[in-house]
Structure formats: C-alpha cells, structure tokens
Residue frames as a rotation matrix with the C-alpha (Angstrom) as fourth column:
UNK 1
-0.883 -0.463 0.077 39.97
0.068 0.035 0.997 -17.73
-0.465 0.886 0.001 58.30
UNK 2
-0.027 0.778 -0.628 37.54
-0.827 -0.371 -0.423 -16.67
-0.562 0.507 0.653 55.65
UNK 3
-0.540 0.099 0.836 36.19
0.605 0.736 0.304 -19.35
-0.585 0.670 -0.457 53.09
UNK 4
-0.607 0.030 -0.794 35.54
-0.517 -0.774 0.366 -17.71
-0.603 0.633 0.485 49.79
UNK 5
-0.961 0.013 0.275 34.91
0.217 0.651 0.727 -20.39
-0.170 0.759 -0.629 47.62
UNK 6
-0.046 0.991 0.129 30.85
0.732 0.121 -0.670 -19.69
-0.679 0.063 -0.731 47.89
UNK 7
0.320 0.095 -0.943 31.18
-0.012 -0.994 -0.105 -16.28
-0.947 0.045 -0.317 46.91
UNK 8
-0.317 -0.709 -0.630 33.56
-0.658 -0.313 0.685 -16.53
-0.683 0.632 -0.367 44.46
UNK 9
-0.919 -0.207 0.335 31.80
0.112 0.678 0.726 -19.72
-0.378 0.705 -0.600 43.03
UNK 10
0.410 0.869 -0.278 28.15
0.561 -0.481 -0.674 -17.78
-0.719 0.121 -0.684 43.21
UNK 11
0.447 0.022 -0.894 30.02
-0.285 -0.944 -0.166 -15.18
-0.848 0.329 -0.416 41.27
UNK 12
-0.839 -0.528 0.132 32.14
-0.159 0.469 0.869 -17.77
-0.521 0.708 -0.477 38.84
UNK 13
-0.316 0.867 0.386 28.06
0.806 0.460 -0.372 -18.96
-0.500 0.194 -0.844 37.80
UNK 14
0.377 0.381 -0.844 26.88
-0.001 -0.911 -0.412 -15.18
-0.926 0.156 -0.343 37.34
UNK 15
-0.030 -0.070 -0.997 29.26
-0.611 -0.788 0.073 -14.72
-0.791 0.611 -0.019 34.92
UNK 16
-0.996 -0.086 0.034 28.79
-0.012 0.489 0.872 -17.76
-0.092 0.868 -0.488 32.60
UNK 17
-0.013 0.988 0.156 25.25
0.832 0.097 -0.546 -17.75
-0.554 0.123 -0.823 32.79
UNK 18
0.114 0.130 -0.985 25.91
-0.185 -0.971 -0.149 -14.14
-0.976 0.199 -0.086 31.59
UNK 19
-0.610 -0.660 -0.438 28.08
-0.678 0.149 0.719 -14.91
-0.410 0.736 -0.539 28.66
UNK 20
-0.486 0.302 0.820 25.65
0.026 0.943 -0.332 -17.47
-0.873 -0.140 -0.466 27.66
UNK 21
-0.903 -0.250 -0.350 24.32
-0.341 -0.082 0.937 -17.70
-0.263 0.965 -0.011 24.22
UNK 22
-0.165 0.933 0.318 20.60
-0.486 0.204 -0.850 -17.73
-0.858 -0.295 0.420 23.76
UNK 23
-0.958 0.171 0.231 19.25
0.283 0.716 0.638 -20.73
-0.056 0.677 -0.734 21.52
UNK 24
-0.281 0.943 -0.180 15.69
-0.777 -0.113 0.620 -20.40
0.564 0.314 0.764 19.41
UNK 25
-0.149 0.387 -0.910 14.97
0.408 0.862 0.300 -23.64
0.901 -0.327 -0.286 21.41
UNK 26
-0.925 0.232 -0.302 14.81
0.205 -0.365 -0.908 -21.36
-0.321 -0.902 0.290 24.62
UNK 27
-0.455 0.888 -0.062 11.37
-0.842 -0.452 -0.294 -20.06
-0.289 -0.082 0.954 22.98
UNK 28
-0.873 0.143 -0.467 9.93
-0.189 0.783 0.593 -23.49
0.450 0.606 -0.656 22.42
UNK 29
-0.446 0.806 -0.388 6.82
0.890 0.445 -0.099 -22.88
0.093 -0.390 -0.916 24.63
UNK 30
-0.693 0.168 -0.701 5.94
0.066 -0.954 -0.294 -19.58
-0.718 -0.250 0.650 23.75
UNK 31
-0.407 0.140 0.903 3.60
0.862 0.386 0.329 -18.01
-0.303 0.912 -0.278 22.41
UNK 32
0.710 0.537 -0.455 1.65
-0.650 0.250 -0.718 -16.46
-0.272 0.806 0.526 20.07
UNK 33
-0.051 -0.750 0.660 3.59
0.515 0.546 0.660 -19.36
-0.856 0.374 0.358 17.44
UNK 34
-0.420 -0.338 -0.842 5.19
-0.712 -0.453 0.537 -17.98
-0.563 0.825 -0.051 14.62
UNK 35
0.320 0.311 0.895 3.83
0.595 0.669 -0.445 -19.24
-0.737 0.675 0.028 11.09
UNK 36
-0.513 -0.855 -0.078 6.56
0.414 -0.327 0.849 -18.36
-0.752 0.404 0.522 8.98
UNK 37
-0.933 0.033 0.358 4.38
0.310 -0.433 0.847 -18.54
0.182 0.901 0.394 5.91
UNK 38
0.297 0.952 -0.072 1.02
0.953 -0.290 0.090 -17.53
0.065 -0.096 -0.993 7.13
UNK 39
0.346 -0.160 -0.924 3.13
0.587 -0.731 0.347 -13.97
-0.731 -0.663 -0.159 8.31
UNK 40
-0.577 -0.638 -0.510 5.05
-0.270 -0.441 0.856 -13.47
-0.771 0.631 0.082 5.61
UNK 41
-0.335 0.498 0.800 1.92
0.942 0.197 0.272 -13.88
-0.022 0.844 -0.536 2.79
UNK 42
0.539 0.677 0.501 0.62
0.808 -0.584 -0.079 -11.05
0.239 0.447 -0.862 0.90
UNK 43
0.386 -0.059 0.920 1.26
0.233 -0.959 -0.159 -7.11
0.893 0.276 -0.357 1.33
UNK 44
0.566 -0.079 -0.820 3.81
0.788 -0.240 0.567 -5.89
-0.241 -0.968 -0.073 4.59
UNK 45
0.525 -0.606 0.598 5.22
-0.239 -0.779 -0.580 -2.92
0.817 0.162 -0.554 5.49
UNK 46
0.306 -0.349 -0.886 8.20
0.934 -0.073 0.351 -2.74
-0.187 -0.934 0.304 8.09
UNK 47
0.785 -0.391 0.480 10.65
-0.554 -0.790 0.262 -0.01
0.277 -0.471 -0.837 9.76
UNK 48
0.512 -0.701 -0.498 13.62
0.789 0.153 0.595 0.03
-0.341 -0.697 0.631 11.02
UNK 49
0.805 -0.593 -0.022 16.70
-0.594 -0.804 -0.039 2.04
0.006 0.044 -0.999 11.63
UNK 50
0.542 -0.772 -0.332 20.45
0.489 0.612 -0.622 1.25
0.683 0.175 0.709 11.17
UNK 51
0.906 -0.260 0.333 22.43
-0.398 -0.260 0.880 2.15
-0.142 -0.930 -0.339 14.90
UNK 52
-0.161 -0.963 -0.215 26.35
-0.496 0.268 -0.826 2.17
0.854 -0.026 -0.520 15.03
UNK 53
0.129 0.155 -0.979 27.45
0.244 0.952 0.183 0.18
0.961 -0.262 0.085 17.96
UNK 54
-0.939 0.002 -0.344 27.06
0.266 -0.633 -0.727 2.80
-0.219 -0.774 0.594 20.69
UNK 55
-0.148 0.972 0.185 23.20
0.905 0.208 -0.370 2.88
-0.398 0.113 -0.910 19.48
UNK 56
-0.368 0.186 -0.911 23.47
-0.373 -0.927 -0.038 6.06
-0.852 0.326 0.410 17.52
UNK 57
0.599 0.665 0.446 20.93
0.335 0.298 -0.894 6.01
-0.727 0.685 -0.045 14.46
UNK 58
-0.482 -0.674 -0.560 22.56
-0.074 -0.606 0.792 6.69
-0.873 0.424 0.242 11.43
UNK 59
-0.847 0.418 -0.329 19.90
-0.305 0.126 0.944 5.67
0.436 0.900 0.021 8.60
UNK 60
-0.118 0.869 0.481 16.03
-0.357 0.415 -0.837 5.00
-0.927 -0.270 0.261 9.03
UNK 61
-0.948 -0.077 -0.310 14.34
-0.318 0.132 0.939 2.62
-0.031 0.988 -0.150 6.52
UNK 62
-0.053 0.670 0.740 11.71
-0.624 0.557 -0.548 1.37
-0.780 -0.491 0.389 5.53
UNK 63
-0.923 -0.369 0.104 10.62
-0.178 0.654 0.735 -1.91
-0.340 0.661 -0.669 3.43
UNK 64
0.119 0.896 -0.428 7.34
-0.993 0.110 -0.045 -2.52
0.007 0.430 0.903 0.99
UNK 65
-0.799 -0.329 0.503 7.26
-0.278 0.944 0.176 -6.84
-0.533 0.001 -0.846 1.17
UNK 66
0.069 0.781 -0.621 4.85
-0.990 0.131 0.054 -9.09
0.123 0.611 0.782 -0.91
UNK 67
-0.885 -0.053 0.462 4.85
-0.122 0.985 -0.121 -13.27
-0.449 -0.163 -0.879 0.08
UNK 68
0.546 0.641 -0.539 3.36
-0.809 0.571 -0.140 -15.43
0.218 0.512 0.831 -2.15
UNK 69
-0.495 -0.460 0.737 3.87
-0.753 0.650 -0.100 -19.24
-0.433 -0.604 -0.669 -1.48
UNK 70
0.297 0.768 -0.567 3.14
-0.926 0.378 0.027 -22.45
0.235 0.517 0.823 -2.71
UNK 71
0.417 -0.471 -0.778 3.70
0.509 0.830 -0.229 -25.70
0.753 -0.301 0.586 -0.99
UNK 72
0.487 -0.706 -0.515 6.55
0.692 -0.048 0.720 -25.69
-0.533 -0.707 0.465 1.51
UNK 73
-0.466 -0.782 0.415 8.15
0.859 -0.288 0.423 -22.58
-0.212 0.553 0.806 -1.12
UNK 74
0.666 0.597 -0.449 7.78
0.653 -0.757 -0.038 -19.34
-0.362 -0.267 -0.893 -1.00
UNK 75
0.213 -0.138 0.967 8.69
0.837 -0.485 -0.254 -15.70
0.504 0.864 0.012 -2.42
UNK 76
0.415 -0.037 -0.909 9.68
0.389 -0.896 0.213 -12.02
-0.823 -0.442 -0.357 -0.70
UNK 77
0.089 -0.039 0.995 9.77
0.716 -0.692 -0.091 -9.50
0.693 0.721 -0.034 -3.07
UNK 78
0.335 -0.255 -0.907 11.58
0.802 -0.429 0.417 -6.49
-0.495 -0.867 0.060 -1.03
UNK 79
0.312 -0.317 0.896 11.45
0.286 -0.868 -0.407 -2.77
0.906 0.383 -0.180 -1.88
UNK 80
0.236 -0.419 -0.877 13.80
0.971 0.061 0.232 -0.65
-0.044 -0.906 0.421 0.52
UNK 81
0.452 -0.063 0.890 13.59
0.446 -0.848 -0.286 2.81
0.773 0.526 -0.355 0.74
UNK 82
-0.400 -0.466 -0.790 16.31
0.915 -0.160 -0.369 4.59
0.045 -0.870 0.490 2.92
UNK 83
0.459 0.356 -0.814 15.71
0.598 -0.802 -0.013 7.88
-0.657 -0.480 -0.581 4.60
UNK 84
-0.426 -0.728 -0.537 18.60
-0.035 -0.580 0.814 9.53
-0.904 0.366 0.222 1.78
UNK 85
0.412 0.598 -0.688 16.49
-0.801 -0.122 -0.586 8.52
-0.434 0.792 0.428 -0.96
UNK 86
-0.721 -0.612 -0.326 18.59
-0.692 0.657 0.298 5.13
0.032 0.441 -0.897 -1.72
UNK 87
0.585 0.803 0.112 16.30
-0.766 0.593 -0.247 2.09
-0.265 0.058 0.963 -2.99
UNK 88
-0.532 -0.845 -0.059 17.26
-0.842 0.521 0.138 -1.23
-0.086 0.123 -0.989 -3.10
UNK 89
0.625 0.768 -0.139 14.96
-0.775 0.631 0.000 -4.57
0.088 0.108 0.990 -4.07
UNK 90
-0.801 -0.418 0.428 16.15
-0.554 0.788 -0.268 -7.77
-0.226 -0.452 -0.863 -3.20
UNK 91
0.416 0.889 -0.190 13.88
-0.761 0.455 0.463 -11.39
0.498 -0.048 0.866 -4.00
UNK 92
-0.533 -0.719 0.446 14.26
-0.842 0.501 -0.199 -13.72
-0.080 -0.481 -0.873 -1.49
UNK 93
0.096 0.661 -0.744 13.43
-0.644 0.611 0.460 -17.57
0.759 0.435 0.484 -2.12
UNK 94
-0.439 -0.282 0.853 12.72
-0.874 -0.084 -0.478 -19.74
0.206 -0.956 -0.210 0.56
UNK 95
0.151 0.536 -0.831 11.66
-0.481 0.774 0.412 -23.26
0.863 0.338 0.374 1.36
UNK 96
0.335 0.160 0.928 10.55
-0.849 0.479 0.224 -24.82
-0.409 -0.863 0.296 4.70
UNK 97
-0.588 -0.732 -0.344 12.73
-0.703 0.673 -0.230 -28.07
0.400 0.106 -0.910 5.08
UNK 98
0.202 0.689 -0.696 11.09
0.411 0.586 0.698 -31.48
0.889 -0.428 -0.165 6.20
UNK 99
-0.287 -0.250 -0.925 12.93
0.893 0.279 -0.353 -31.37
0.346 -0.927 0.143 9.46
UNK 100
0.320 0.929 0.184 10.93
0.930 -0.345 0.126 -27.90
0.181 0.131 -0.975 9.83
UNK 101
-0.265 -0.637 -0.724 14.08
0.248 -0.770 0.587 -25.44
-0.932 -0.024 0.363 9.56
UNK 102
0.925 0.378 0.023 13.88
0.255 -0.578 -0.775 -22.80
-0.280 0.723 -0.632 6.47
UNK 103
-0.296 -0.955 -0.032 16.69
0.529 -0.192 0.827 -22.13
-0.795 0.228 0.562 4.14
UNK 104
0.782 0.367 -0.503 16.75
0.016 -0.819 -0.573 -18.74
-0.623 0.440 -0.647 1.55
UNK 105
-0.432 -0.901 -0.050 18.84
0.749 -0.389 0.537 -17.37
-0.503 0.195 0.842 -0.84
UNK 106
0.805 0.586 0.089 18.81
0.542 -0.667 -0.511 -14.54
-0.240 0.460 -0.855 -3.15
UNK 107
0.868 -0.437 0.236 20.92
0.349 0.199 -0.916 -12.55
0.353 0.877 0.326 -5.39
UNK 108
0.535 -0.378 0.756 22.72
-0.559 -0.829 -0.018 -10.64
0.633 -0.413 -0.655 -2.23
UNK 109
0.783 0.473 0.403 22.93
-0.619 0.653 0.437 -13.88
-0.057 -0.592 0.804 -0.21
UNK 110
-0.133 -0.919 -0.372 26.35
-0.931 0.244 -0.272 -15.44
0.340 0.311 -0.887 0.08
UNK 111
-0.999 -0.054 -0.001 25.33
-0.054 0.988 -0.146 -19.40
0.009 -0.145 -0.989 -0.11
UNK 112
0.030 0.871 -0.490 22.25
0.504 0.410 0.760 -20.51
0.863 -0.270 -0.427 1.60
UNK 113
-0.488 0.094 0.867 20.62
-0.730 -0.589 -0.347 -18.76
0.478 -0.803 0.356 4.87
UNK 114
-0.632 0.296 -0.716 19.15
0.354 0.933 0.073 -20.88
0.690 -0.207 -0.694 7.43
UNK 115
-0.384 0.537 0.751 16.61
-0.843 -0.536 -0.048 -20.26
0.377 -0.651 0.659 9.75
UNK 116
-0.295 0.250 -0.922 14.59
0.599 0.800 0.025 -22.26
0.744 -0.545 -0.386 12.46
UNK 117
-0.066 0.804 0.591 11.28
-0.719 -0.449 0.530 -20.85
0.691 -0.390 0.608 14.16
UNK 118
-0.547 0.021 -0.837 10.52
0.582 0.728 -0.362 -22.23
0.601 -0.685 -0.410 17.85
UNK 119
-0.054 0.799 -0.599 7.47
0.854 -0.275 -0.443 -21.15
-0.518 -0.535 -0.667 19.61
UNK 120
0.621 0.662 0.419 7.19
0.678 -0.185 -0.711 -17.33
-0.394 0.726 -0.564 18.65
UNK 121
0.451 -0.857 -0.250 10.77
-0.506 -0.477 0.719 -16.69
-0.735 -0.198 -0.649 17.90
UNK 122
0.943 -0.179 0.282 12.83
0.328 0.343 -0.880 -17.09
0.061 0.922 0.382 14.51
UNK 123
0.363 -0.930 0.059 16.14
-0.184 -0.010 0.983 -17.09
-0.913 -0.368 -0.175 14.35
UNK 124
0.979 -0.081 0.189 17.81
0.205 0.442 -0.873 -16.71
-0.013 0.894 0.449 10.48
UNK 125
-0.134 -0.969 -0.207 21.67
-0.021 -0.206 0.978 -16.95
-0.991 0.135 0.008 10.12
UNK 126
0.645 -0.053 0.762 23.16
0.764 0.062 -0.642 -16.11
-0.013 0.997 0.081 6.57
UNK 127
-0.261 -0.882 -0.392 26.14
0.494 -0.471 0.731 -13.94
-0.829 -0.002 0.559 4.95
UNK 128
0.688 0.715 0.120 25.30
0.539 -0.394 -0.745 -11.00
-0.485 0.577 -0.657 3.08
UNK 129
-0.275 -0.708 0.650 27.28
0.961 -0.196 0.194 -9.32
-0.010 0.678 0.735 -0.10
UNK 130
0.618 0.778 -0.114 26.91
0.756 -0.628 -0.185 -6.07
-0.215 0.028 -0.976 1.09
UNK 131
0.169 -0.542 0.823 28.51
0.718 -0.504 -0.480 -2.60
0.675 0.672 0.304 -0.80
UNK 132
0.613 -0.018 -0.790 30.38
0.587 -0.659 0.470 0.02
-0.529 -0.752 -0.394 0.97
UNK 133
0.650 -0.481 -0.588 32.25
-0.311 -0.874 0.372 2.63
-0.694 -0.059 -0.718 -0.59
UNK 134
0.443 -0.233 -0.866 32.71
-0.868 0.130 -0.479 0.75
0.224 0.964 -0.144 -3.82
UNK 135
-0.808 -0.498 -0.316 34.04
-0.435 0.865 -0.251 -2.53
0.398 -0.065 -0.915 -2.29
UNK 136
0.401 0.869 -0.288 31.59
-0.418 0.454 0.787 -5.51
0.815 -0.195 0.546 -1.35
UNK 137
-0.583 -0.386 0.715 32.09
-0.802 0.128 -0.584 -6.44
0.134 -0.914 -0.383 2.02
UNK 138
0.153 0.652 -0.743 30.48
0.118 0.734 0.669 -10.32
0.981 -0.190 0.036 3.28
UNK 139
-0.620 0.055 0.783 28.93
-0.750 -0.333 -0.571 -9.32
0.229 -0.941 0.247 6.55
UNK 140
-0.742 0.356 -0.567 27.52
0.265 0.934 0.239 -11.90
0.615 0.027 -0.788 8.79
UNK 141
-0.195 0.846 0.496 23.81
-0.641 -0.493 0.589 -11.52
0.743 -0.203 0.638 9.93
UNK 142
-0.830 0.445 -0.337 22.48
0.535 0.462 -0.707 -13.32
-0.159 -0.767 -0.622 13.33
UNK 143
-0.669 0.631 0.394 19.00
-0.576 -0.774 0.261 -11.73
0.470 -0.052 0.881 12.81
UNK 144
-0.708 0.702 0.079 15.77
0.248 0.352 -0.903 -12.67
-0.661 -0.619 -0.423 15.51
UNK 145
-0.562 0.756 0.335 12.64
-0.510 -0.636 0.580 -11.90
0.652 0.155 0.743 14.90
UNK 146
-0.901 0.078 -0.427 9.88
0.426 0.348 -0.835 -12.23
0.083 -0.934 -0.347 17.81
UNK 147
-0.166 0.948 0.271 5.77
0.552 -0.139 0.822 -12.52
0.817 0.286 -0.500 16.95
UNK 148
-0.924 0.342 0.168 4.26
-0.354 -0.605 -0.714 -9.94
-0.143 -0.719 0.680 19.44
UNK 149
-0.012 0.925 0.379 0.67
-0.218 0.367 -0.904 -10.90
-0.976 -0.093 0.198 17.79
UNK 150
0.130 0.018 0.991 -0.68
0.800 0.589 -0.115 -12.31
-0.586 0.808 0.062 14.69
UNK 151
0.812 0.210 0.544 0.18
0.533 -0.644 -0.548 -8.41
0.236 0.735 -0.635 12.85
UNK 152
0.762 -0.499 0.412 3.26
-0.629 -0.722 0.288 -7.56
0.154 -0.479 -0.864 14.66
UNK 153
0.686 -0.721 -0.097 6.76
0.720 0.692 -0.053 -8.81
0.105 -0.034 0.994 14.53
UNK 154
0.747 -0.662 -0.056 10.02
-0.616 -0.721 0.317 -6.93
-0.251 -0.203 -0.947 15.93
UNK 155
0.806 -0.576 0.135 13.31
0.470 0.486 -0.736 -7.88
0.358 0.657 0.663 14.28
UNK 156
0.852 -0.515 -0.096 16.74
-0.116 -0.364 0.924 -7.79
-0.511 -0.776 -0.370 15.51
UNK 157
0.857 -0.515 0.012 19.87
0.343 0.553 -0.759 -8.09
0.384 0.655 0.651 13.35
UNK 158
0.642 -0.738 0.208 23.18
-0.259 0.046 0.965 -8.49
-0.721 -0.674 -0.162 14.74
UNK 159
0.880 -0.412 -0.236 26.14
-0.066 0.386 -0.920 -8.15
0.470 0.825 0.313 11.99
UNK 160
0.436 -0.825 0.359 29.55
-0.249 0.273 0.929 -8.99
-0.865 -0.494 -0.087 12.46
UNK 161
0.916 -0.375 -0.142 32.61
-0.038 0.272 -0.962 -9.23
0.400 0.886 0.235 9.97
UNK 162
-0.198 -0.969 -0.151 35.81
-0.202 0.191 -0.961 -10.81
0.959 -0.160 -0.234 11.22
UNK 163
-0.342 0.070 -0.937 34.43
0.848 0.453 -0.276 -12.05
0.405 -0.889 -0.215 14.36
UNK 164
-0.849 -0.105 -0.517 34.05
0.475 -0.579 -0.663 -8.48
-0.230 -0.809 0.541 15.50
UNK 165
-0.155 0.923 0.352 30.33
0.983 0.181 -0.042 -6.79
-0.103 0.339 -0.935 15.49
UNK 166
-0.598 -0.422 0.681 29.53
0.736 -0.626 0.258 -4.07
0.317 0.655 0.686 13.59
C-alpha cells in the first residue's frame, strides 16, 4: 500500500503558502527605508502605464508632483497627463499618524486612505471616485510602492470593484 499523506500534505502547504497574502510587515527589515516625507518633498516626475488584466497597455501616463510639508502634514499637488491628451490634477492631503501609519484624502478620495510604510515598502489602501463613460464608478486601490534608492520608487496598483480585479 502506498501512503500519500506526505505528498499530498507537501502539496496541501504549496498551495496555501501560495494563496497567501503579503503584509507591509513582511518588509520590516529592509532596506533602503522609505521616508514618506523626505521622498515625496519638492519637484517629482513619475510614469506609468494603465494594463487590462491580461497585461495589455492601454494608456501611458505620466504625473508632474510637488510635496511640501509641515510637521507630521503634508501636500501632493498632482498634474496627470495621459498619452490622449487627457489632464487631470488631483491635491492630496496627508498626515503621518502617531502610531506611524499615514492617512490622505482628497477631492477624488472616497473617505480616508490609509497607508503604513515598513522598511522600504508602502502599502496605501483607499477607494477612488473614478469616471467612466459618464458614470462614477468607486474602485478599490491596493497600491505598493517599493524604494529602490533614495531617487527611485516603483509603484504597483491593484484595483478591484465588486471583489473582482480590474
């Protein structure tokens, strides 16, 4: 007689470890360390592209930023300029919490966003009031972001509306 159980319980492990959910506490000894407001002060530029969910591009942008800060509060001022010639500005306000999480809003911002930086990984949840085709859709954001060096940051955003991801 065969005894499975190893196999099958080597292979029951695989897949929850897979399926696991990565926490910002997994980067808590990395580094460079993120410094929310030291990064985000003065004059940035990003990129990025927007990618259906088979990774086809369907829009490149890009964003002019400006952080100014005072105390544990702080400013983004966001110009967006899409590849079609759409612009879009956006000010986001933001304030580092004692307990050393970050909460935003702004005028697009459904509630309060939260964030929470851990080694050199950020991690901002928040629901956005975003337009399609004359109706406003509230799309939820999971967005990373991950310091490469003190001039370099790569952002991820993961939406989702109705549980299912867009």
């Amino acid at each position: 007689m065969i005894n499975l159980s190893k196999p099958i319980g080597s292979l029951l492990s695989f897949f929850i470890v897979g399926c696991s959910s990565t926490s910002v506490q997994d980067y808590q000894a990395t580094k460079p360390h993120f410094e929310f407001e030291k990064f985000f002060s003065g004059p940035l530029i990003a990129k990025g592209v927007l990618q259906k969910r088979g990774g086809l591009v369907t829009r490149k942008f890009e964003i002019k930023m400006r952080g100014e800060w005072q105390g544990n509060e702080g400013s983004l001022y966001e110009d967006f300029i899409y590849d079609d010639g759409e612009k879009y500005n956006r000010v986001l306000k933001i304030k580092r919490q004692s307990d050393g999480h970050y909460s935003g809003t702004a005028h697009d911002i459904i509630g309060e966003g939260l964030g929470r930086s851990e080694g050199f990984a950020l991690q901002w949840k928040y629901t956005m009031a975003v337009p399609v085709d004359g109706k406003i859709y509230h799309i939820n954001f999971d967005d990373w972001m991950y310091m490469v060096d003190d001039k370099t940051l790569i952002n991820r955003s993961h939406m989702s509306n109705f549980g299912c991801e867009l």
